[in-house]
N, CA, C and O atoms as CSV, one atom per row, in Angstrom:
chain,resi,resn,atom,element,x,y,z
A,1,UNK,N,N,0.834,-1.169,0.000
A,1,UNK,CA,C,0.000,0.000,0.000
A,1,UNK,C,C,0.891,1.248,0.000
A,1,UNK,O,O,1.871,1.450,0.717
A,2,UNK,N,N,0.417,1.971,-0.850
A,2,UNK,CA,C,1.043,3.388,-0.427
A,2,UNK,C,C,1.086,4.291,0.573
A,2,UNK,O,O,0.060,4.568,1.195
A,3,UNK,N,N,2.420,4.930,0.885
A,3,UNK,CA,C,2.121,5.742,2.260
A,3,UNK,C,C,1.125,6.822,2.311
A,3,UNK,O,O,0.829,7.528,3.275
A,4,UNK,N,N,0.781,6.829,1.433
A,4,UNK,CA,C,-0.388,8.786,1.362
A,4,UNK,C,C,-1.289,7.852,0.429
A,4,UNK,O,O,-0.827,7.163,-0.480
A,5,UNK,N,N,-2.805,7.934,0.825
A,5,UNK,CA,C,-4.036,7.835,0.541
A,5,UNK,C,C,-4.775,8.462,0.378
A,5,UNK,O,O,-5.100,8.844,1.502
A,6,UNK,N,N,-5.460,8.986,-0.417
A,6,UNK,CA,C,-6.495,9.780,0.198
A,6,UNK,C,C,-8.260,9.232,-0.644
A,6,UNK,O,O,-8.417,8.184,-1.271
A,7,UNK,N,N,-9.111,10.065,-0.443
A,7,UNK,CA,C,-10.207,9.748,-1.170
A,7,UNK,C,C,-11.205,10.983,-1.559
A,7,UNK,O,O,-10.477,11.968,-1.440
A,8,UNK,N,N,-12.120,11.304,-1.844
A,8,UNK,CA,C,-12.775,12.811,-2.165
A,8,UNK,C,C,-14.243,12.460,-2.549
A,8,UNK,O,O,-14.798,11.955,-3.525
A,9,UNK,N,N,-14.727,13.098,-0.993
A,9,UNK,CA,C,-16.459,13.251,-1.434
A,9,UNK,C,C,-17.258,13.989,-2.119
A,9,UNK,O,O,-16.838,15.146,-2.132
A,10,UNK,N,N,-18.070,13.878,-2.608
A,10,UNK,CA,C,-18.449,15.211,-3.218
A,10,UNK,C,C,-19.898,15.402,-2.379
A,10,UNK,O,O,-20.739,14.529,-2.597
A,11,UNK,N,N,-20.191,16.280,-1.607
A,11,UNK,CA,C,-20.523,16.326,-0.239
A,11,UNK,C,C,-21.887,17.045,-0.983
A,11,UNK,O,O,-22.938,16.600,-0.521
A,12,UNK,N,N,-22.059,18.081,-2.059
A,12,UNK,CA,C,-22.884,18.735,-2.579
A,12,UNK,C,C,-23.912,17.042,-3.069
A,12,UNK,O,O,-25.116,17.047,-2.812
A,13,UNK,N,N,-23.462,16.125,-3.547
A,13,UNK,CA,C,-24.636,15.192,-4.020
A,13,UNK,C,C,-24.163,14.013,-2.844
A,13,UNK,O,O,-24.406,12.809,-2.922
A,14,UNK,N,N,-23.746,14.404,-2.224
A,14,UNK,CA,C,-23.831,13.244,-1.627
A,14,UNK,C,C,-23.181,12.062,-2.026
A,14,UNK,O,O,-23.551,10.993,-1.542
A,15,UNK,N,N,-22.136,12.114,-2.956
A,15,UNK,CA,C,-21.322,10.653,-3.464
A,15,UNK,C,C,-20.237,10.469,-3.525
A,15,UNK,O,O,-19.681,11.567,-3.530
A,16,UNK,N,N,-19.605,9.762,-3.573
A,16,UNK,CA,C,-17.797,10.057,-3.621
A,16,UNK,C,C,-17.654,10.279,-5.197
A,16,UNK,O,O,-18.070,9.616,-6.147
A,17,UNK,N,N,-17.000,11.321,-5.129
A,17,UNK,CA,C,-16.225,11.976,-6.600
A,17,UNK,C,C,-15.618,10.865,-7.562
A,17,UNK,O,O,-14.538,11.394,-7.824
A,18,UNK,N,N,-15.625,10.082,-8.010
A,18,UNK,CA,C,-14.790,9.384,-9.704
A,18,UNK,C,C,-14.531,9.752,-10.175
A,18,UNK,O,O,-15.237,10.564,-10.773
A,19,UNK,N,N,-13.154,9.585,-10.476
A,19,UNK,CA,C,-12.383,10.198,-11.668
A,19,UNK,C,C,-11.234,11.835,-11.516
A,19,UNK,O,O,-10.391,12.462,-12.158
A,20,UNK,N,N,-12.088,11.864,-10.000
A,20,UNK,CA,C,-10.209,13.530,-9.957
A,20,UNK,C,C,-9.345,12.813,-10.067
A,20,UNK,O,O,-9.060,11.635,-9.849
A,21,UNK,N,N,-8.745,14.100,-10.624
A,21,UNK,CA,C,-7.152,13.823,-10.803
A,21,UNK,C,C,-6.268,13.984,-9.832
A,21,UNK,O,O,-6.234,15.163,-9.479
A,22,UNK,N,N,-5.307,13.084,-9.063
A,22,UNK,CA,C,-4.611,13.999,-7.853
A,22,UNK,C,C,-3.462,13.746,-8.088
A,22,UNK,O,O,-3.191,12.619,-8.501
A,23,UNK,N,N,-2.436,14.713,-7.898
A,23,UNK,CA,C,-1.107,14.862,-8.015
A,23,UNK,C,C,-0.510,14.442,-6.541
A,23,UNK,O,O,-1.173,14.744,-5.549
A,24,UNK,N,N,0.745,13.744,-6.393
A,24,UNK,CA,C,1.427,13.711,-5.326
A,24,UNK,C,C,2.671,14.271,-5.292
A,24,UNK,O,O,3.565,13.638,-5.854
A,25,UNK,N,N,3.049,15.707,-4.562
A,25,UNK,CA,C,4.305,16.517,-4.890
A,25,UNK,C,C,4.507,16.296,-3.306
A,25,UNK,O,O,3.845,16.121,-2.283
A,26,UNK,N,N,6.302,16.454,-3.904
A,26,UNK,CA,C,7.348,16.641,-2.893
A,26,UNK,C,C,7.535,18.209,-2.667
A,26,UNK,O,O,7.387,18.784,-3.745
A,27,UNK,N,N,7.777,18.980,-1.753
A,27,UNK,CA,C,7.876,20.345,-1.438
A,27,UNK,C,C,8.997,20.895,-1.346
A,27,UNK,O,O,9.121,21.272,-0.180
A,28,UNK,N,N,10.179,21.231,-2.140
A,28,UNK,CA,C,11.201,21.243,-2.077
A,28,UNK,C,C,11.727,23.175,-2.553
A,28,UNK,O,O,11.122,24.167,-2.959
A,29,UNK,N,N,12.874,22.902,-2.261
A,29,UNK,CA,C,13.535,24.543,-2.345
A,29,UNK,C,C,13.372,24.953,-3.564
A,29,UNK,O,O,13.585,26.158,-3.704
A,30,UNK,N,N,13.095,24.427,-4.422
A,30,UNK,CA,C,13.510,24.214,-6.255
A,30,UNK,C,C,11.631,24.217,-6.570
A,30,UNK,O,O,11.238,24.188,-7.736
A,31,UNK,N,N,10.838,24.248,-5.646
A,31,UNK,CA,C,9.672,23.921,-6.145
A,31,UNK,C,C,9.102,22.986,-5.876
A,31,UNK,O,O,9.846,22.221,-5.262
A,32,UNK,N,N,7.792,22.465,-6.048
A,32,UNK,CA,C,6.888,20.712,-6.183
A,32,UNK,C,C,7.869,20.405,-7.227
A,32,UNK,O,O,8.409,21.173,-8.023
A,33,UNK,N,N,8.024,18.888,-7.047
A,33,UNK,CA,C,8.556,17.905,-7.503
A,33,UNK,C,C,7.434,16.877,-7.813
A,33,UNK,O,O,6.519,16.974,-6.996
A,34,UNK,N,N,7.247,15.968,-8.708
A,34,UNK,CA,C,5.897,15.109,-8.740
A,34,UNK,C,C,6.019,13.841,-8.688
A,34,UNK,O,O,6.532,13.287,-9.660
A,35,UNK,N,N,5.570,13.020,-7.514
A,35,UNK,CA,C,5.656,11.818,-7.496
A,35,UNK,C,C,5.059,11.064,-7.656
A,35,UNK,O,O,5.669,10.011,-7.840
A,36,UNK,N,N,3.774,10.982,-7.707
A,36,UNK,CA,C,3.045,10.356,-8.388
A,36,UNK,C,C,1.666,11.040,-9.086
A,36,UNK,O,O,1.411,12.236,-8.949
A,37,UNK,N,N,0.735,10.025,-9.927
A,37,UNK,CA,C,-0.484,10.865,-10.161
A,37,UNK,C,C,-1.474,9.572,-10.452
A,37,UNK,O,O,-1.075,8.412,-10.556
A,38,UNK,N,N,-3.002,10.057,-10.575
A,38,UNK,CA,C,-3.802,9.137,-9.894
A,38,UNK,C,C,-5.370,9.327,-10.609
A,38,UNK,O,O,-5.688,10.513,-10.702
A,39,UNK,N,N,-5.978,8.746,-10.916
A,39,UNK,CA,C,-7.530,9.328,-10.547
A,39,UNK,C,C,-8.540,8.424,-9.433
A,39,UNK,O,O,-8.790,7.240,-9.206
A,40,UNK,N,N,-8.803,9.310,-9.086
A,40,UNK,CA,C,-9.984,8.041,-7.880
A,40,UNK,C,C,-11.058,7.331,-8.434
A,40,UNK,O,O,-11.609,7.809,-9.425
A,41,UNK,N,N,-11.419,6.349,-7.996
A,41,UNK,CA,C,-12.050,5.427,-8.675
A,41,UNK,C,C,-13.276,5.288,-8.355
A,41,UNK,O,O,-13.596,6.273,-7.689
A,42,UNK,N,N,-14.343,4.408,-8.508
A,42,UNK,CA,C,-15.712,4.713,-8.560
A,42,UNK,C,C,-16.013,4.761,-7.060
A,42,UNK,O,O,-17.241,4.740,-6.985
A,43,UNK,N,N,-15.549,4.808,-5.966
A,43,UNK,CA,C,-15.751,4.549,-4.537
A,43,UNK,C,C,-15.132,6.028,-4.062
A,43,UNK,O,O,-15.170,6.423,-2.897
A,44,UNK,N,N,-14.545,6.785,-5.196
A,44,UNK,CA,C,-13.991,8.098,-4.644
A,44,UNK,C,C,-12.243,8.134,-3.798
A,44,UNK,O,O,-11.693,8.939,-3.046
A,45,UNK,N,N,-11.865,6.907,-4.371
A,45,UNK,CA,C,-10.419,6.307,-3.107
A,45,UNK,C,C,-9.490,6.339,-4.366
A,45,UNK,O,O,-9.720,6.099,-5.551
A,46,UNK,N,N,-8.391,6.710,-3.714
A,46,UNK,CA,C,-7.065,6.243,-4.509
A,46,UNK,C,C,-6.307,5.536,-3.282
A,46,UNK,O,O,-6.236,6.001,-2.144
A,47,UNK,N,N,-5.869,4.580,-3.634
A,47,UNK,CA,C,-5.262,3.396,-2.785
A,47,UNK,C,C,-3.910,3.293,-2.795
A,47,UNK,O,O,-3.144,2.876,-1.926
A,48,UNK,N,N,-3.691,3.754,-3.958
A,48,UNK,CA,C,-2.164,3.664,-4.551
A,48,UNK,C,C,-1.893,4.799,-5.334
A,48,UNK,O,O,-2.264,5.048,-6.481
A,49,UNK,N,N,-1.032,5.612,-4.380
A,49,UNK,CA,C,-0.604,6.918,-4.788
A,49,UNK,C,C,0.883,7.118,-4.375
A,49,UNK,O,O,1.201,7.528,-3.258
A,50,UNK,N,N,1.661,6.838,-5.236
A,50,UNK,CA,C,3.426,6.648,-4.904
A,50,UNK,C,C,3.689,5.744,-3.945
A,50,UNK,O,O,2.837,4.981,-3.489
A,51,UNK,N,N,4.926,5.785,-3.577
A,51,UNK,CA,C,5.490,4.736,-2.808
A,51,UNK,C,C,5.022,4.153,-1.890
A,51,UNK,O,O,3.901,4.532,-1.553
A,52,UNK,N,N,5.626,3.058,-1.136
A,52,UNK,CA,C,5.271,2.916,0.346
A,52,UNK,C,C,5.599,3.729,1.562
A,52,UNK,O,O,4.955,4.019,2.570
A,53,UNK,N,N,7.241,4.101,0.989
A,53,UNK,CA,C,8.154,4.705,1.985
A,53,UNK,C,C,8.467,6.311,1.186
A,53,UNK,O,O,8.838,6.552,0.037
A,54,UNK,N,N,8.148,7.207,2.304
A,54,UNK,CA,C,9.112,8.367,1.788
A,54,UNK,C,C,9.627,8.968,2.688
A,54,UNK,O,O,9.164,8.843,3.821
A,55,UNK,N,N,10.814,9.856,2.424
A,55,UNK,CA,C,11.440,10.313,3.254
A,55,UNK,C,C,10.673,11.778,4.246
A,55,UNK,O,O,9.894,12.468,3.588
A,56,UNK,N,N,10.855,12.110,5.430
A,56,UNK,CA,C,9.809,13.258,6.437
A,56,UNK,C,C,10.932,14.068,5.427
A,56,UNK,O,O,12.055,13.911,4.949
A,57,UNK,N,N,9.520,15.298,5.458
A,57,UNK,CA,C,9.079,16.706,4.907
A,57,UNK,C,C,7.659,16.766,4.385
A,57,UNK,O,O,6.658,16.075,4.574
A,58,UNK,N,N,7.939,17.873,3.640
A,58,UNK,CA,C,6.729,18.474,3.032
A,58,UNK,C,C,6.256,17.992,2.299
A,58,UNK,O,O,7.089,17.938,1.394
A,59,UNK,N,N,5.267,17.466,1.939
A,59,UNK,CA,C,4.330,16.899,0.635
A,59,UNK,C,C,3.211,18.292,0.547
A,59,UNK,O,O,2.972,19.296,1.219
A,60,UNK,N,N,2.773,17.722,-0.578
A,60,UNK,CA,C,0.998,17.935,-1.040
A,60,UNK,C,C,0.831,17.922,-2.100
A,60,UNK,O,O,1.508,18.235,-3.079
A,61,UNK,N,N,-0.872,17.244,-1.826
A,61,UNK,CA,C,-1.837,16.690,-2.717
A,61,UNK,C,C,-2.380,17.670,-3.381
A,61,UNK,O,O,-3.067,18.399,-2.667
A,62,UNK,N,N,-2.318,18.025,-4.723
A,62,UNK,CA,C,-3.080,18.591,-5.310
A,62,UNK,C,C,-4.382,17.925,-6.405
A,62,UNK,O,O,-4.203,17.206,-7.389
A,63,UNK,N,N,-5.790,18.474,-5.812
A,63,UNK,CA,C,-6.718,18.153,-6.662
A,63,UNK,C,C,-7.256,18.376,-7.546
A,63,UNK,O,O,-8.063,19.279,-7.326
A,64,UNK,N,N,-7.277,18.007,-8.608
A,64,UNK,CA,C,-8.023,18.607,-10.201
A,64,UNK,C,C,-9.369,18.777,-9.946
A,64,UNK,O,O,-10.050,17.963,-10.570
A,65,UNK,N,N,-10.075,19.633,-9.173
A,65,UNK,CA,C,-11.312,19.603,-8.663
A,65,UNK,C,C,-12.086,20.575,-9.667
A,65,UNK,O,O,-13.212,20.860,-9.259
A,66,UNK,N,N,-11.736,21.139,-10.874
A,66,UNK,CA,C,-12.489,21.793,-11.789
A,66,UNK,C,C,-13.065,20.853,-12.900
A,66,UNK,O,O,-14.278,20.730,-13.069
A,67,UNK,N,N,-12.057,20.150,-13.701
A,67,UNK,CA,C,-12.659,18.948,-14.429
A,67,UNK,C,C,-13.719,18.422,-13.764
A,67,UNK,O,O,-14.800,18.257,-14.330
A,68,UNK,N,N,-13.501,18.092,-12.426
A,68,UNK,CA,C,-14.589,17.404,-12.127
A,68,UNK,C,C,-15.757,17.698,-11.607
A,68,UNK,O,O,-16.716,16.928,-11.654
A,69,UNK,N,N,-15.777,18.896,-11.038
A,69,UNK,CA,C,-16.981,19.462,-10.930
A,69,UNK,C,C,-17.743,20.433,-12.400
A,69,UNK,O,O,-18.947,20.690,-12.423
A,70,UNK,N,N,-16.855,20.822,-13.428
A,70,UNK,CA,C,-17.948,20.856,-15.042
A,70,UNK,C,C,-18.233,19.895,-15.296
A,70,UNK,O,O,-19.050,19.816,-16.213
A,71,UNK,N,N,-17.782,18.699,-14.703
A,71,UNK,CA,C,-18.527,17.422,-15.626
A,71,UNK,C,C,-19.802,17.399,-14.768
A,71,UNK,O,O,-20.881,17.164,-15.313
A,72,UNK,N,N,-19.744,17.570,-13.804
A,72,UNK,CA,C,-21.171,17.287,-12.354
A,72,UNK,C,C,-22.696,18.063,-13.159
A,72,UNK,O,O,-23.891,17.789,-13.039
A,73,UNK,N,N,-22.088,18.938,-13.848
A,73,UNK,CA,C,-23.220,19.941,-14.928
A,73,UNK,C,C,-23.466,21.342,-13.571
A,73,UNK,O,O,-24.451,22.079,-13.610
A,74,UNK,N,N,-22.640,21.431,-12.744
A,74,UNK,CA,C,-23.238,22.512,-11.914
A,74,UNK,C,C,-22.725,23.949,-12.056
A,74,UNK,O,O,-22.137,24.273,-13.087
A,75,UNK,N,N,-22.954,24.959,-10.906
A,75,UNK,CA,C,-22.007,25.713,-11.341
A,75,UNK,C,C,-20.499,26.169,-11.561
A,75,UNK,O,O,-19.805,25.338,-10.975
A,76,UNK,N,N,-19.829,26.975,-12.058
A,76,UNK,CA,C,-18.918,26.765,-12.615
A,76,UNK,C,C,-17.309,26.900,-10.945
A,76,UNK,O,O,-16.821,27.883,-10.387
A,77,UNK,N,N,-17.077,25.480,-10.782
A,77,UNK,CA,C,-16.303,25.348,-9.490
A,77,UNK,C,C,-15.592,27.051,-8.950
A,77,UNK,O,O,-15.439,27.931,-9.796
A,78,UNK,N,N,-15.320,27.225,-7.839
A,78,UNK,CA,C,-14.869,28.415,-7.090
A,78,UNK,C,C,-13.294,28.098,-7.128
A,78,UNK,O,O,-12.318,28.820,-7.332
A,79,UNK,N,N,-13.400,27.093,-6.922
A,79,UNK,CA,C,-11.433,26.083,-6.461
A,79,UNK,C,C,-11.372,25.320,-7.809
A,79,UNK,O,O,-11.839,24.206,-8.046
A,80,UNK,N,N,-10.530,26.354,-8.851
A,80,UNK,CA,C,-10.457,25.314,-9.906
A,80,UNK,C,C,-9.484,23.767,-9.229
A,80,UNK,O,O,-9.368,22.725,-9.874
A,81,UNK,N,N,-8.922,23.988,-7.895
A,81,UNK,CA,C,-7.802,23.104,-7.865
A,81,UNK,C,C,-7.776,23.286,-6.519
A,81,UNK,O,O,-7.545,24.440,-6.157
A,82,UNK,N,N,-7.934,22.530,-5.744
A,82,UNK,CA,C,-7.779,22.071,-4.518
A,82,UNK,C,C,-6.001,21.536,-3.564
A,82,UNK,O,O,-5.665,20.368,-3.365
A,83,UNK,N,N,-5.145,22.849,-3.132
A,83,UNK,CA,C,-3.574,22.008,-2.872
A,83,UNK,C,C,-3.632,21.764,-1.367
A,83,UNK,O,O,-3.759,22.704,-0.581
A,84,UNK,N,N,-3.546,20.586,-1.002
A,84,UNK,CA,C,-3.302,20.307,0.840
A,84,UNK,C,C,-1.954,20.197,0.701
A,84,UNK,O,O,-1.507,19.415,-0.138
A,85,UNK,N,N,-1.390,20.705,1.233
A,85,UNK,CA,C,0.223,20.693,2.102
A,85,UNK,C,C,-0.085,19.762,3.427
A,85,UNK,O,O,-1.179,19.608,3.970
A,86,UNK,N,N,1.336,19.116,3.841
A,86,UNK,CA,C,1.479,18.265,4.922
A,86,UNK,C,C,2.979,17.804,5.508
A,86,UNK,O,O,4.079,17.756,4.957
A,87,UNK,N,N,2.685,17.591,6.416
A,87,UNK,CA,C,4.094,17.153,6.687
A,87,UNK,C,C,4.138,15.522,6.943
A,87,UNK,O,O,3.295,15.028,7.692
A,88,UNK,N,N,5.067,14.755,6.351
A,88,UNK,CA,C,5.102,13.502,6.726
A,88,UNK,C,C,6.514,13.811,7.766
A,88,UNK,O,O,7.426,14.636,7.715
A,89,UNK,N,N,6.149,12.668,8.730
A,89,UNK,CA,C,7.236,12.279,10.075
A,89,UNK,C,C,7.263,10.992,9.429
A,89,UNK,O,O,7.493,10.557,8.301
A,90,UNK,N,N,6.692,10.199,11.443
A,90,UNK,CA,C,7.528,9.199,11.899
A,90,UNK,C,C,6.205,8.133,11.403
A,90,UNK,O,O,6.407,6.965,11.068
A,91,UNK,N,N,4.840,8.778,11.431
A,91,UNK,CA,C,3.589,7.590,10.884
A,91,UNK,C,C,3.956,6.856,9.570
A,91,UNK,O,O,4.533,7.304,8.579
A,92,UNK,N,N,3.444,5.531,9.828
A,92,UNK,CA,C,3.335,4.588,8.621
A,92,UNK,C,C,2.811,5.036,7.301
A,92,UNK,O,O,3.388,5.333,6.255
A,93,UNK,N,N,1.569,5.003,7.638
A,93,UNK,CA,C,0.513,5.807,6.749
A,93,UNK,C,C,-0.076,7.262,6.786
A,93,UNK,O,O,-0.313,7.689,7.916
A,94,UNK,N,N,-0.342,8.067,5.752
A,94,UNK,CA,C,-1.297,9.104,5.671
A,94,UNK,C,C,-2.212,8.906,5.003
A,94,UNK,O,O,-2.089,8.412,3.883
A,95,UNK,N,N,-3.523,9.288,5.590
A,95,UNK,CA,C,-4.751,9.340,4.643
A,95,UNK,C,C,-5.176,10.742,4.303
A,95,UNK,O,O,-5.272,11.501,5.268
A,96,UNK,N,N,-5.399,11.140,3.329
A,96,UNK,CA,C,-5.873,12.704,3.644
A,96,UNK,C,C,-7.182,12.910,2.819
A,96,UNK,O,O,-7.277,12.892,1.592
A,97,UNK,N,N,-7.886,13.051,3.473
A,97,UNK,CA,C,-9.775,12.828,2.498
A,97,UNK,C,C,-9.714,14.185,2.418
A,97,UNK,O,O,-8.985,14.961,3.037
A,98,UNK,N,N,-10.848,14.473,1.302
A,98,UNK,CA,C,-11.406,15.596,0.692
A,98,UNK,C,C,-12.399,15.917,0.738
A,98,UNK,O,O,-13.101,15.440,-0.154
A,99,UNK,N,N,-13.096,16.859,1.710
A,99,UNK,CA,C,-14.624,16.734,1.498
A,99,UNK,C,C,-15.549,18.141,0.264
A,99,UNK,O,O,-15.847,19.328,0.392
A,100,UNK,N,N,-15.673,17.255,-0.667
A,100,UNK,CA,C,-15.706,18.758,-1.688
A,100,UNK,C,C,-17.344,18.912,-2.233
A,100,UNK,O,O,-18.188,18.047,-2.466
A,101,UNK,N,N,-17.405,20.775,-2.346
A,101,UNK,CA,C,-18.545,20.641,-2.892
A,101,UNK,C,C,-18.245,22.134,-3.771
A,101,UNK,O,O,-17.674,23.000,-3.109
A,102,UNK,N,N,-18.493,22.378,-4.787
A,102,UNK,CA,C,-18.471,24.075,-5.688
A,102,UNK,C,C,-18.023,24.987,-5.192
A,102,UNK,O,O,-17.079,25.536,-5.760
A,103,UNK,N,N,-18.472,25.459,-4.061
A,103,UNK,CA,C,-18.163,26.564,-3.021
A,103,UNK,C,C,-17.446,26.461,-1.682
A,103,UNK,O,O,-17.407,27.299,-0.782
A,104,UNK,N,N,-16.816,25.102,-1.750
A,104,UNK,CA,C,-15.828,24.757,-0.455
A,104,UNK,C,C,-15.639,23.738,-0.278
A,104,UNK,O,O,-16.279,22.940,-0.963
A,105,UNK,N,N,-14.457,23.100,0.940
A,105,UNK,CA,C,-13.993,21.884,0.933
A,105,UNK,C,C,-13.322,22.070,2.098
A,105,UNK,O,O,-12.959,23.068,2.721
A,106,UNK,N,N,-13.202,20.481,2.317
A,106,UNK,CA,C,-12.838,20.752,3.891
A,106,UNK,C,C,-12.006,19.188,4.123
A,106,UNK,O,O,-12.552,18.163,3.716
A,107,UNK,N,N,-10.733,19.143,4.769
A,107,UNK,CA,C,-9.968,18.148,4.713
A,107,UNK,C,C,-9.691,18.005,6.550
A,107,UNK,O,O,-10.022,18.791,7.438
A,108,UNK,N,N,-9.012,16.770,6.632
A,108,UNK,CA,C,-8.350,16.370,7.940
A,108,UNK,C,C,-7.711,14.968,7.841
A,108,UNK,O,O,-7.970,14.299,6.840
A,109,UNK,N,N,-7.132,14.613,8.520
A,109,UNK,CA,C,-6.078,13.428,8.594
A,109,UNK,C,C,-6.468,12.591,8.917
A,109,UNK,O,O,-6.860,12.580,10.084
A,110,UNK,N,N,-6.588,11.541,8.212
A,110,UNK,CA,C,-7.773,10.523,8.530
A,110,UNK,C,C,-6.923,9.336,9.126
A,110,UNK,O,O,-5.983,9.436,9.915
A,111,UNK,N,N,-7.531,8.033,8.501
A,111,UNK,CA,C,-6.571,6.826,9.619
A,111,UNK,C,C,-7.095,5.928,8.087
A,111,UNK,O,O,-6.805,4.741,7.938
């Protein structure tokens, strides 16, 4: 399993999101670096998003949350792009869910 998980609801209908796109960047002096990339699948989860192991610092997930909310047919998203920053330590795993809807979103560190 990969060390960083995450998944993305779409909280406005009530379903988990299919199909964002999420980027996995390293946070470095030089800029994001990109380590992996992903789309979530019909349950709204990406399971496997880069490695198992990475080294502590800065990450973040960035979400393609505009594609996927013009496809929803609604109005036209506020957050073309959704970026969580984080710090990885000494934990095994990170999960980091998305709770998204047009006009806001709301994340926390899940298990």
């Amino acid at each position: 399993m990969s060390m960083v998980t995450t998944h993305v609801l779409d909280t406005a209908r009530g379903v988990p999101a299919a199909g964002v796109l999420v980027r996995l960047e390293q946070v470095t002096g030089n800029g994001p670096a990109e380590i992996a990339r992903a789309r979530t699948d019909d349950d709204g989860r990406i399971r496997n998003l880069g490695p198992e192991q990475l080294p502590a610092g800065a990450y973040r997930l960035v979400f393609g949350t505009a594609e996927y909310l013009a496809g929803e047919g609604g109005p036209a998203p506020f957050f073309p792009e959704v970026v969580i920053t984080f710090t990885i330590g000494g934990a095994p795993h990170y999960h980091v869910p998305l709770l998204l809807s047009p006009f806001g979103y709301t994340t926390y560190r899940g298990s």
